[in-house]
C-alpha positions as CSV (number, residue, x, y, z in Angstrom):
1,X,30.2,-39.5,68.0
2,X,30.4,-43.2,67.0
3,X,31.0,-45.9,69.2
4,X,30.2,-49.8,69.1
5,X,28.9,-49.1,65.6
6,X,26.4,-46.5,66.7
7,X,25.8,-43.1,65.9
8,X,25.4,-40.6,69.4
9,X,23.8,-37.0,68.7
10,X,22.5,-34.5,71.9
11,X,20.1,-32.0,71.3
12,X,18.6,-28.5,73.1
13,X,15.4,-30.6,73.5
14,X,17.8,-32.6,76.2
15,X,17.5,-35.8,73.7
16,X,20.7,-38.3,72.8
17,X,19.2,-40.4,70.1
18,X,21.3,-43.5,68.7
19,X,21.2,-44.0,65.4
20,X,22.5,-46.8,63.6
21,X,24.9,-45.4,60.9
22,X,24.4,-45.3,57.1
23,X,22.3,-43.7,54.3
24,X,19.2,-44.8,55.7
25,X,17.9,-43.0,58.6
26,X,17.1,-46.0,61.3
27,X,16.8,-44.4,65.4
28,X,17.8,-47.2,67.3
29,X,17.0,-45.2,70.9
30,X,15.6,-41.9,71.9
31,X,17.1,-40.9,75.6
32,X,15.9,-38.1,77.5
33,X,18.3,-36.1,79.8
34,X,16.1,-33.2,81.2
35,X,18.4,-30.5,79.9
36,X,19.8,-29.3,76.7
37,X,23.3,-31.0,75.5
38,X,25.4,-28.2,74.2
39,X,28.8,-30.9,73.8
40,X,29.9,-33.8,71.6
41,X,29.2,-36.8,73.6
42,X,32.5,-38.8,74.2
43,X,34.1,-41.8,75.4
44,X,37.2,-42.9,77.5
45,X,38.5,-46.3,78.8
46,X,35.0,-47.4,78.4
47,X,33.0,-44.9,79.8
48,X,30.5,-42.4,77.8
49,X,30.1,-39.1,79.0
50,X,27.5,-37.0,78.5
51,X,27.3,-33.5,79.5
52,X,23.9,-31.3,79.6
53,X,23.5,-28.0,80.7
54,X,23.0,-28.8,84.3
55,X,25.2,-31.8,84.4
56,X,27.7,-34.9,83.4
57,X,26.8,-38.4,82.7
58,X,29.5,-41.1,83.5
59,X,27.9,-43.7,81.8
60,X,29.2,-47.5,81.8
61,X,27.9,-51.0,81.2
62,X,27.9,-52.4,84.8
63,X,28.0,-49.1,87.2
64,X,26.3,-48.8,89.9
65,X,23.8,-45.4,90.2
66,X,25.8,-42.8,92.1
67,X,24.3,-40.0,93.3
């Protein structure tokens, strides 16, 4: 998925690494969600979601931890 210029790809290691798009291969971030992510990550109204194996991320510039 690509949003804000940025290149979102989950893993069955559990990793969503953020990659900045182009020919050249340049990792901007390496996050670790302690399960494997089986889906597309995906956006809405300003909110990434992230879903692993054992659970979805609401993720939003701003929010509060919710638990």
């Amino acid at each position: 998925m690509i949003a804000d210029n940025k290149l979102y790809l989950g893993d069955e290691d559990g990793d969503v690494i953020v990659m900045q798009p182009g020919r050249e291969k340049k990792i901007l971030a390496e996050n670790t969600m302690d399960s494997s992510v089986y889906s597309t990550v995906v956006t809405a109204n300003g909110v990434m979601f992230i879903m692993t194996r054992n659970n979805l991320f609401a993720i939003q510039e701003g929010a509060q931890l919710k638990r």
